[in-house]
C-alpha positions as CSV (number, residue, x, y, z in Angstrom):
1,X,-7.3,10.4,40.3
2,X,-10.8,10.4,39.6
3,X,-10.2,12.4,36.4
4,X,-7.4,11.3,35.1
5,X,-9.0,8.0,34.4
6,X,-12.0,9.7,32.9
7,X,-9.1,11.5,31.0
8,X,-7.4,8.8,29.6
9,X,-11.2,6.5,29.2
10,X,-12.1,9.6,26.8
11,X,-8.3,9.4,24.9
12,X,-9.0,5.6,24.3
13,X,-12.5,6.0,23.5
14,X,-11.8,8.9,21.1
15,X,-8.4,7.2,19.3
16,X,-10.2,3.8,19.0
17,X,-13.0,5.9,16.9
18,X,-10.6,7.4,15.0
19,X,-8.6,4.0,14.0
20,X,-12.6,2.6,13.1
21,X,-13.1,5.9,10.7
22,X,-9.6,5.6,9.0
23,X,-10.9,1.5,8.2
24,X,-14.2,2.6,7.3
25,X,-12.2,5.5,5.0
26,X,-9.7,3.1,3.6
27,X,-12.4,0.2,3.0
28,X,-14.1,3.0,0.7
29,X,-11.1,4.3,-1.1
30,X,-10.0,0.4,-1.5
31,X,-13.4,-0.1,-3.1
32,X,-13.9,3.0,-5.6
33,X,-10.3,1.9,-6.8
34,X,-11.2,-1.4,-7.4
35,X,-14.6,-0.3,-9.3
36,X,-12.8,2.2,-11.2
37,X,-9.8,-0.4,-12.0
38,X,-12.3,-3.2,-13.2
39,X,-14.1,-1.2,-15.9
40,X,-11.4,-0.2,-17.6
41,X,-8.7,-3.1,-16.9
42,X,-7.5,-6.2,-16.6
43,X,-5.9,-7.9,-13.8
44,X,-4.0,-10.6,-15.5
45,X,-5.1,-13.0,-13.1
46,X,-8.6,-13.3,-14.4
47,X,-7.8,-17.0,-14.6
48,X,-6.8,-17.7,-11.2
49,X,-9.8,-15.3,-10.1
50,X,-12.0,-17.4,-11.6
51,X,-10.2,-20.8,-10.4
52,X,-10.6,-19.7,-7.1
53,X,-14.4,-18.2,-7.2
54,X,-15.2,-21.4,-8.5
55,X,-13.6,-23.9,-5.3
56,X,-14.9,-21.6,-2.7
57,X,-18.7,-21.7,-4.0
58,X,-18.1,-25.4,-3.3
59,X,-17.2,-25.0,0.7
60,X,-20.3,-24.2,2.5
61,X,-18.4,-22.8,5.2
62,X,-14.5,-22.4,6.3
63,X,-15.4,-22.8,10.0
64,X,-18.4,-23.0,12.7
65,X,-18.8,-21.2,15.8
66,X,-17.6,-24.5,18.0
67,X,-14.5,-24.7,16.3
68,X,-13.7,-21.2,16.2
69,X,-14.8,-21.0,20.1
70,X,-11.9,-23.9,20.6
71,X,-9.2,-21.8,19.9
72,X,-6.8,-19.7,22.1
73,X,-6.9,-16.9,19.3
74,X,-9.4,-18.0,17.6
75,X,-7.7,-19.2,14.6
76,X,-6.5,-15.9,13.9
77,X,-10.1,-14.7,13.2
78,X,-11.5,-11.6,15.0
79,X,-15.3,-10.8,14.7
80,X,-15.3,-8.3,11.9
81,X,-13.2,-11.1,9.9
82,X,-15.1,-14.1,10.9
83,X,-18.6,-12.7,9.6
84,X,-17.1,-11.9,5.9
85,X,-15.0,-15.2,6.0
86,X,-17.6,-17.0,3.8
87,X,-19.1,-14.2,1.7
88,X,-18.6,-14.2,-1.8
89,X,-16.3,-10.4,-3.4
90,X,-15.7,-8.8,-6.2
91,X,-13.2,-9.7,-9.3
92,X,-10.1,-7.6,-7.6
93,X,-7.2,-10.2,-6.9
94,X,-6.8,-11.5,-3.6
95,X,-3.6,-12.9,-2.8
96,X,-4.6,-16.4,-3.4
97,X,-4.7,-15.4,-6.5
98,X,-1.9,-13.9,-6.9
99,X,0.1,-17.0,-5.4
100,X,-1.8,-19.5,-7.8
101,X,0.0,-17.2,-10.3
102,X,3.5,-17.0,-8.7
103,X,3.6,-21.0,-8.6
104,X,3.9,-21.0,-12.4
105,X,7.6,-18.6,-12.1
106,X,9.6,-21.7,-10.9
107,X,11.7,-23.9,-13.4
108,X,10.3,-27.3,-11.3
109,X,6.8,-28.3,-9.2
110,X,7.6,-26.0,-6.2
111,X,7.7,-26.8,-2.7
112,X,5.3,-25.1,-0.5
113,X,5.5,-24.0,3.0
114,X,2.6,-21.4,4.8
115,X,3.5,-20.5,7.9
116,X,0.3,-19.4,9.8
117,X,-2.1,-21.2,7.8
118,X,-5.3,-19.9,10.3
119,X,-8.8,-22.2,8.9
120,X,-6.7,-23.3,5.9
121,X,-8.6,-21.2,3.5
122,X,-5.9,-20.0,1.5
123,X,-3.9,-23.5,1.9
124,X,-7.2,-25.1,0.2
125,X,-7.5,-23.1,-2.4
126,X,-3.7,-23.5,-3.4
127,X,-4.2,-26.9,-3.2
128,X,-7.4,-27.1,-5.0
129,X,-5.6,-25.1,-8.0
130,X,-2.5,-26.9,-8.3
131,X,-2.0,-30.4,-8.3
132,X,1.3,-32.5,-7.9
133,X,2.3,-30.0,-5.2
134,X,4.1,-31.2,-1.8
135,X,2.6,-28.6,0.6
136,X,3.8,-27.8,4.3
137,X,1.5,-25.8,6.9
138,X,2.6,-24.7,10.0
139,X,0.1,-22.8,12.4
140,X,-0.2,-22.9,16.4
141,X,-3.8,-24.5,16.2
142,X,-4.9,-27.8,16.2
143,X,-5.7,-28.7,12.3
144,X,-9.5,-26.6,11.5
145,X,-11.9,-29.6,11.3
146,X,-14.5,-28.1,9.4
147,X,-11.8,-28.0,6.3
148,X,-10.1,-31.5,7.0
149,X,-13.2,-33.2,6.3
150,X,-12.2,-32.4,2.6
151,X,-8.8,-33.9,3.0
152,X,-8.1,-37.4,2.8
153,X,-6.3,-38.5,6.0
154,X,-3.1,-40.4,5.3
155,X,-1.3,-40.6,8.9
156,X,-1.3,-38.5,12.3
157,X,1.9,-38.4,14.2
158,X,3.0,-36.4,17.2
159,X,3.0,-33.0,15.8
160,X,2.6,-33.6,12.1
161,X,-1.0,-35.1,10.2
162,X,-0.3,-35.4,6.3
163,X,-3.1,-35.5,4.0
164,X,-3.8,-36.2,0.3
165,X,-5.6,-33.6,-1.6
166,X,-6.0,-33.3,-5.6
167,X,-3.1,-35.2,-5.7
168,X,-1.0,-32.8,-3.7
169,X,0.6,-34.6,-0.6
170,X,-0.2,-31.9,2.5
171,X,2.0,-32.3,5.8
172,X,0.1,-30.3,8.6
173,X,2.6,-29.2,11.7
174,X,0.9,-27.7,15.0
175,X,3.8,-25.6,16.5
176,X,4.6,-22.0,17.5
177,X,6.8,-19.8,15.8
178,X,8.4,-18.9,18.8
179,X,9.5,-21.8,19.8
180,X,12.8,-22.9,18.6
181,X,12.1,-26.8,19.2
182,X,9.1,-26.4,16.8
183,X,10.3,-24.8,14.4
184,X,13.6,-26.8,14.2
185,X,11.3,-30.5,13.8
186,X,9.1,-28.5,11.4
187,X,12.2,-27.5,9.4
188,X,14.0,-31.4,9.7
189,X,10.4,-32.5,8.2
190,X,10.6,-29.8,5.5
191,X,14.1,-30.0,4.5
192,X,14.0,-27.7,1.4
193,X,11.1,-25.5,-0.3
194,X,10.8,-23.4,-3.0
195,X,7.7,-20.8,-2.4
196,X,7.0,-20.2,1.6
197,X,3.7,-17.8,2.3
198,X,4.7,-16.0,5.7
199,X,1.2,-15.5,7.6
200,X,1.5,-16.3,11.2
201,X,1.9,-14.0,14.3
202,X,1.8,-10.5,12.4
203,X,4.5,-8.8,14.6
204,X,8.5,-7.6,14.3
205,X,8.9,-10.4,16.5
206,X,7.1,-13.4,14.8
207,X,9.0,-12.7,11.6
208,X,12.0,-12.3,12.4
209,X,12.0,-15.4,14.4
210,X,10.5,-17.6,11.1
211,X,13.4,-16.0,9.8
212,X,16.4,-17.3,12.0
213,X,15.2,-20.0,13.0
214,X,13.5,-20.9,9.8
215,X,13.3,-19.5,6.5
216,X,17.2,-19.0,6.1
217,X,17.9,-22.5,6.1
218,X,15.0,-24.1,3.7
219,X,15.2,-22.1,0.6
220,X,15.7,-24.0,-2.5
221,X,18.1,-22.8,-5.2
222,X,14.9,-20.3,-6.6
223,X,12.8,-19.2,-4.1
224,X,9.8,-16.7,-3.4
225,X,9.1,-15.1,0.1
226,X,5.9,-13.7,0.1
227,X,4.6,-11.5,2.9
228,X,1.3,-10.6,4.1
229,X,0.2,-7.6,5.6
230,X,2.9,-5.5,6.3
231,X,2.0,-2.6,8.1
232,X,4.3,-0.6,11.0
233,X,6.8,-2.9,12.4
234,X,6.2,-5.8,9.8
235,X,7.6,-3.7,7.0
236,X,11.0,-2.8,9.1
237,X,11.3,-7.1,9.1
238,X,10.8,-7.6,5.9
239,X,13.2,-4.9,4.7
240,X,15.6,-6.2,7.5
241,X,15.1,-9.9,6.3
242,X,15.7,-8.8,2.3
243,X,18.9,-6.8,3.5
244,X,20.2,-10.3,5.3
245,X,19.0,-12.3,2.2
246,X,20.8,-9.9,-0.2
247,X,24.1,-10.8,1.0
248,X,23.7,-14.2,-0.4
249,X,21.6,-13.6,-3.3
250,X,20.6,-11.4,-6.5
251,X,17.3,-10.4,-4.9
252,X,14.1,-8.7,-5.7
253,X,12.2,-7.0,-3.1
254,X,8.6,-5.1,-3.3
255,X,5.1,-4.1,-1.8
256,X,2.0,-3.9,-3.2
257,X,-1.5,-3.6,-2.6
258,X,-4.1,-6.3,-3.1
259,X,-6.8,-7.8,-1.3
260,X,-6.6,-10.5,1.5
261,X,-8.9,-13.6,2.2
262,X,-12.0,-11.4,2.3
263,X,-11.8,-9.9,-0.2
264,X,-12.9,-6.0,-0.8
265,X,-15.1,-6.4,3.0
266,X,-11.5,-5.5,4.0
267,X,-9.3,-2.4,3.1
268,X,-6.0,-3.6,0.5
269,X,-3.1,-5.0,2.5
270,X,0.3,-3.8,1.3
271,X,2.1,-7.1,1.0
272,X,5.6,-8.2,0.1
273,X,7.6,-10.6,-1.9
274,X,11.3,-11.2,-1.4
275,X,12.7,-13.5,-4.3
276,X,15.9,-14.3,-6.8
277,X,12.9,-14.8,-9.6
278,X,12.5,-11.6,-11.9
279,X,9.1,-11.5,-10.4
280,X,8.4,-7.8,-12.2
281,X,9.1,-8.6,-15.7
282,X,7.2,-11.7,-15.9
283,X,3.9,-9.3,-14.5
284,X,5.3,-6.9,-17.6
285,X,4.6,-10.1,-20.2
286,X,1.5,-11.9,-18.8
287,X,-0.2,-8.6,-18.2
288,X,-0.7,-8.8,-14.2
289,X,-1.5,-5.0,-12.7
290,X,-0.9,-4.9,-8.8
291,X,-1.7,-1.4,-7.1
292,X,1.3,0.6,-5.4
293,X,4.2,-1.5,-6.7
294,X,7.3,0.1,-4.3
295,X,10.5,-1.8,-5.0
296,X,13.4,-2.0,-2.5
């Protein structure tokens, strides 16, 4: 008995090193690319890069240790994400970026929804590069005070807090997405939107709940689905949530790799967009390079 736990101590011990190598390796690789790629290319979404650089070196800090403490899950920040969540990165895309850009695809000011919005540092810097938006987040955690203090505070109900930010109106909704009741107030509030950002409880699971229960009924007559980090049982939803969608709409469907809310301190996520917008050939005209493109 004795050495069987010993045994299976040393298996953990010895596959948990092996996951922290394969990081370490990936983090490298990620990085050489992404040297490699900058000298010689151009992103396309130099603009937004520089957008974005520019509103973060004006937020001291996305959350303290109190506030992160507070939390059940701690807003969705481990350790090794928390210490680079204020450090400046390199000129590779992130996908705040990258949806800065994809807000520009629609024929009208899109609708916003971003399910899982963790401190609200992506949500900010959407709504500090677009104005005139209507913006929904939805996340299990009491509203991150360390970013509302830059909101204007318009009116706190039950569940929902809306805001005003550079003259975007921002509707706040503590729920979870496994909940039903939530998510059916959340989507009563919402009615219809245009451009949802899918970032909650990363699990087969989580999304395919949003997706009953949510997503299916909201979209507007154009629409983009975009993913974030879809690795193992993720990427079986999403392909099982573009299969459902297809059967209703003309649909594009791919992966790619970028960077996440850390930038290059973190290896490239392979993330997804599921949309009736030809996505693709607007990339082809304005230039934009995305690593790994897999189409579905």
């Amino acid at each position: 008995m004795l050495l069987k736990k010993i045994y299976l101590r040393l298996l953990q011990y010895i596959q948990q090193s092996i996951r922290i190598l394969k990081d370490k390796f990936l983090l490298l690789l990620s990085n050489v690319y992404q040297v490699i790629f900058l000298l010689f290319n151009e992103t396309g979404l130099e603009k937004e890069i520089a957008q974005n650089k520019e509103t973060l070196s004006a937020v001291e800090s996305f959350i303290d240790p109190e506030t992160h403490a507070s939390s059940k899950d701690f807003y969705g920040l481990p350790v090794y994400i928390l210490k680079h969540i204020d450090k400046p990165y390199n000129k590779y895309p992130t996908y705040s970026d990258l949806i800065l850009y994809l807000l520009n695809s629609f024929s009208r000011t899109p609708r916003y929804v971003e399910i899982g919005v963790s401190v609200l540092k992506n949500l900010y810097l959407i709504s500090s590069g677009k104005s005139g938006l209507e913006i929904f987040g939805y996340d299990i955690n009491k509203i991150n005070p360390v970013v509302e203090n830059y909101l204007q505070l318009e009116e706190r109900k039950d569940n929902i807090t809306k805001y005003k930010h550079n003259t975007n109106k921002i509707s706040y909704f503590q729920g979870d997405v496994f909940k039903n009741d939530d998510l059916q107030k959340f989507k009563n509030i919402i009615k219809k939107v245009d451009f949802i950002f899918s970032d909650a409880h990363h699990s087969y699971e989580g999304l395919m709940s949003e997706y009953e229960n949510l997503i299916k009924d909201i979209l507007n007559e154009e629409f983009i689905i975009y993913y974030d980090d879809l690795s193992g049982d993720l990427l079986k939803a999403f392909i099982e949530i573009s299969q459902k969608l297809s059967e209703r709409h003309k649909l594009f469907t791919f992966t790619f790799l970028i960077n996440g809310w850390i930038g290059n301190h973190e290896k490239m996520h392979r993330n997804g967009i599921i949309t009736n917008l030809d996505i693709i050939n607007n990339f082809k005209r304005d230039g934009v390079r995305l690593c790994s493109i897999k189409k579905y």
